[in-house]
C-alpha positions, 0 to 999 in steps of 0.5 A, a space after each residue: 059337418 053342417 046339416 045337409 053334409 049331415 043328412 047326405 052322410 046319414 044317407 050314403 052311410 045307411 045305404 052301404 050298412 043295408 047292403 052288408 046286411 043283405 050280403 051277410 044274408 047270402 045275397 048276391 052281389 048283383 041283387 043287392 047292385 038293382 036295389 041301391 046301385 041301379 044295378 051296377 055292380 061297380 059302384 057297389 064295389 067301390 062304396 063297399 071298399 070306400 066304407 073299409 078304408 078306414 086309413 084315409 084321413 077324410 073318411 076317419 074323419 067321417 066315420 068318427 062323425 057316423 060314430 060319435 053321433 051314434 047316426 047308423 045304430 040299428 037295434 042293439 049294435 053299433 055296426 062302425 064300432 062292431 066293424 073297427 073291432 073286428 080289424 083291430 083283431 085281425 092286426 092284432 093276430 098280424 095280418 096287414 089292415 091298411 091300403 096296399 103297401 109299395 111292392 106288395 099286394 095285399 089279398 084279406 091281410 095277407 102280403 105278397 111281393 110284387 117281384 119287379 116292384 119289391 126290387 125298386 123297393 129294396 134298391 131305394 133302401 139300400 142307396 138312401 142307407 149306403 150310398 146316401 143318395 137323395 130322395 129326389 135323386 132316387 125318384 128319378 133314377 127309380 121312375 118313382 113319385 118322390 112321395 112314394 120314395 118317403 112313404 118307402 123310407 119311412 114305414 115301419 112295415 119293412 121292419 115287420 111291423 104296422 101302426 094301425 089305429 094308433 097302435 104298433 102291431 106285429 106282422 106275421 111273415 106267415 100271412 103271404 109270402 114276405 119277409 122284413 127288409 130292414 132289421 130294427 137297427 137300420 130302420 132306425 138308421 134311415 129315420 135318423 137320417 131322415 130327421 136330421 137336424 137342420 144346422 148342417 143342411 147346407 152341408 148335409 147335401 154335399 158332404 155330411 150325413 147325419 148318423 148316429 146323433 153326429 154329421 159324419 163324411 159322406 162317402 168319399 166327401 174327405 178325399 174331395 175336400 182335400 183336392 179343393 184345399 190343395 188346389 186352393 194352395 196352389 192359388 187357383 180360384 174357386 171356379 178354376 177348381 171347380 173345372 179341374 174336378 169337374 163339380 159343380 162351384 157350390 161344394 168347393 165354396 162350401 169347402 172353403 168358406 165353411 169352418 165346420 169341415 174342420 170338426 167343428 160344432 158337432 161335424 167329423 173333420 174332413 180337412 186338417 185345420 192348420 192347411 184350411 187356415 193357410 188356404 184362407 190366407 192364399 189370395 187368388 185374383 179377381 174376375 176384376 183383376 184377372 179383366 185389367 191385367 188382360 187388357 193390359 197385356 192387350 194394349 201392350 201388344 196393340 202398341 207393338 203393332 202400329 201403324 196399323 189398322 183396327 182390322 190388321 190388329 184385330 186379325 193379328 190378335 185374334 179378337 172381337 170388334 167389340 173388344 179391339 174398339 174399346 182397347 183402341 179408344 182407351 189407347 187413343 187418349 193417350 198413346 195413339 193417334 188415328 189418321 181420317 182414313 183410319 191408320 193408327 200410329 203412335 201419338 209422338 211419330 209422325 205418320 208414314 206419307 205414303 199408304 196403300 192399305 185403308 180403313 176397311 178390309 174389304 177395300 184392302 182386299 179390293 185394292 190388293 187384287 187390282 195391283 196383283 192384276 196390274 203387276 202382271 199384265 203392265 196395263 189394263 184398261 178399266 173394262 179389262 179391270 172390271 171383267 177379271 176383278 169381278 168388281 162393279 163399276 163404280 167400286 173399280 172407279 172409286 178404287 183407281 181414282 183413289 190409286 191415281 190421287 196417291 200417285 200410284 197408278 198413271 193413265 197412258 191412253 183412254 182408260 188404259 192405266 198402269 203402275 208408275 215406275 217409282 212405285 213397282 217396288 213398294 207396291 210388290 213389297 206391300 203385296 208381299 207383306 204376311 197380313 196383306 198376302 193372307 187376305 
């Protein structure tokens, strides 16, 4: 403390003891506000409250400063020590001497439950010692500062007593309206499970809880544990089994990669040994493996389906642009081949002469709806073609120019044009075809 923080201290501390001092002497509260608060009650109030915390660290510290250095003496006695005595008496005769307890008001040492406060208070305790939930948990099923949920889990006056100037005092349950919530034996349970060695942390989350100097099974922890190993058994991957059990990956790979589930190194056994060990030999395939043996049963199946083209097969199979591309460029090294107008076909055959369908869907579907129209009224002319397709111009230009180069249609007068007698067949047996008929 330096020699202003000194002074200032000197000040604030001789201003609270002359206000005690006056309502000692039957002052009135508003007398002594006009003289060191101008008047305002509040302040007085605070300050006066403030000088008896003597529970927050900042002000203990100030106070053994005042003390130490004998700053507020005044004729023969020491008013902070007359002060710390007189609370020291009081806790020693059971009353309550510190800030206000969760789930209890306290009115001059006495408690009293707060009824929907103790409640939380009571459930906190009860879950952390039975149902082993987490701090973090219990806050927020509690609506409550995980500070509060610790402080909860760690004071002793729930057990009935109060550590006050450092020293551990009896409550007595006749100053207010309380009684213990914790016997001796289950406060020591909580604050064992509250300083739980670190070495089973990993552990200590998910499956274990230590009790009693040992990492014992949380409640229902060996019957989950089994599931994993049985599952794992069965061939099944870490991630399949988490799906399965509907639980999170990281208490299965825990499980599975942690030999201390098998009791060893102070940890209750949740899994027989022999069946960990066999589960460690099961070998389950790689996202990377499980990835190629896929692909392959893909480009075995792409194989089936030529002469095709990249949007027949991606429809058959039911895949991506992306994923269809990339398979067909790999085949297209060394299985397929692919003709300018985009049919695929297998490299060592020879590819078909004639075909009506293109590289692109909607030209497909172009052309289908046109031949569909010529089939039925024999002979359109391109107007007629334009107004029932829908189609603009130059698409219906470019799809009959492309019609008649194949040999497909003919034009029997200006602009009239029909399907050739040799191709009536092939046209309607294309038309016919599943992947075609569904467009």
């Amino acid at each position: 403390m330096d020699k202003q923080q000194l002074k200032d201290w000197k000040t604030i501390m001789n201003r609270r003891v002359e206000a005690l001092r006056m309502l000692a002497k039957d002052k009135s509260p508003v007398e002594v506000a006009d003289k060191f608060y101008k008047g305002h009650k509040e302040n007085l109030q605070r300050a006066l409250k403030e000088f008896r915390s003597e529970d927050v660290p900042f002000m203990s510290a100030i106070l053994d400063a005042v003390r130490n250095e004998r700053l507020l003496e005044k004729g023969k006695g020491n008013w902070v020590q007359k002060a710390r005595e007189s609370k020291i008496t009081k806790a020693e005769q059971g009353f309550y001497m510190k800030a206000r307890l969760t789930g209890y008001k306290v009115r001059d040492g006495e408690l009293f439950e707060i009824k929907d406060e103790i409640k939380r208070v009571k459930g906190v305790l009860h879950d952390f010692r039975e149902s082993t939930t987490e701090p973090l948990e219990l806050a927020k099923k509690y609506k409550l500062a995980l500070s509060t949920i610790r402080r909860i889990l760690s004071q002793q006056e729930y057990k009935g007593e109060s550590v006050f100037m450092g020293k551990t005092y009896k409550l007595d349950t006749q100053k207010g309206n309380w009684e213990p919530i914790l016997t001796l034996e289950q406060y020591n349970e909580i604050q064992s499970m509250l300083h739980a060695p670190a070495g089973g942390s990993r552990l200590s989350k998910l499956l274990y809880r230590w009790k009693n100097g040992k990492w014992v099974g949380r409640p229902g922890a060996k019957e989950l544990a089994n599931k994993i190993v049985d599952l794992r058994l069965k061939g099944k991957s870490s991630a399949a089994i988490a799906h399965e059990l509907e639980i999170s990956r990281t208490p299965v790979d825990r499980v599975l990669k942690d030999k201390r589930v098998t009791g060893d190194d102070n940890f209750e056994a949740l899994v027989d040994k022999d069946r960990w060990e066999r589960a460690q030999e099961v070998h389950v395939p790689t996202f990377y493996e499980l990835e190629e043996k896929r692909s392959a049963e893909r480009k075995q199946k792409i194989v089936t389906y030529v002469p095709a083209y990249r949007w027949e097969i991606r429809e058959k199979m039911g895949l991506t642009k992306i994923v269809a591309n990339f398979l067909i460029e790999v085949l297209l090294k060394d299985m397929l081949k692919e003709r300018p107008d985009g049919l695929l076909q297998i490299g060592c055959k020879d590819f078909p002469n004639k075909v009506l369908a293109t590289r692109r869907k909607p030209e497909t579907q172009r052309i289908k709806k046109i031949l569909e129209l010529l089939q039925v009224e024999k002979k359109m002319k391109l107007v007629e073609l334009q107004q029932k397709t829908g189609f603009s111009e130059p698409n219906i230009q470019k799809h009959i120019s492309r019609l008649r180069k194949m040999g497909i249609l003919e034009r029997e007068d200006y602009w009239g044009y029909r399907i050739k007698d040799d191709w009536a067949k092939r046209v309607a047996r294309w038309l016919s075809q599943p992947h075609i008929a569904e467009l």
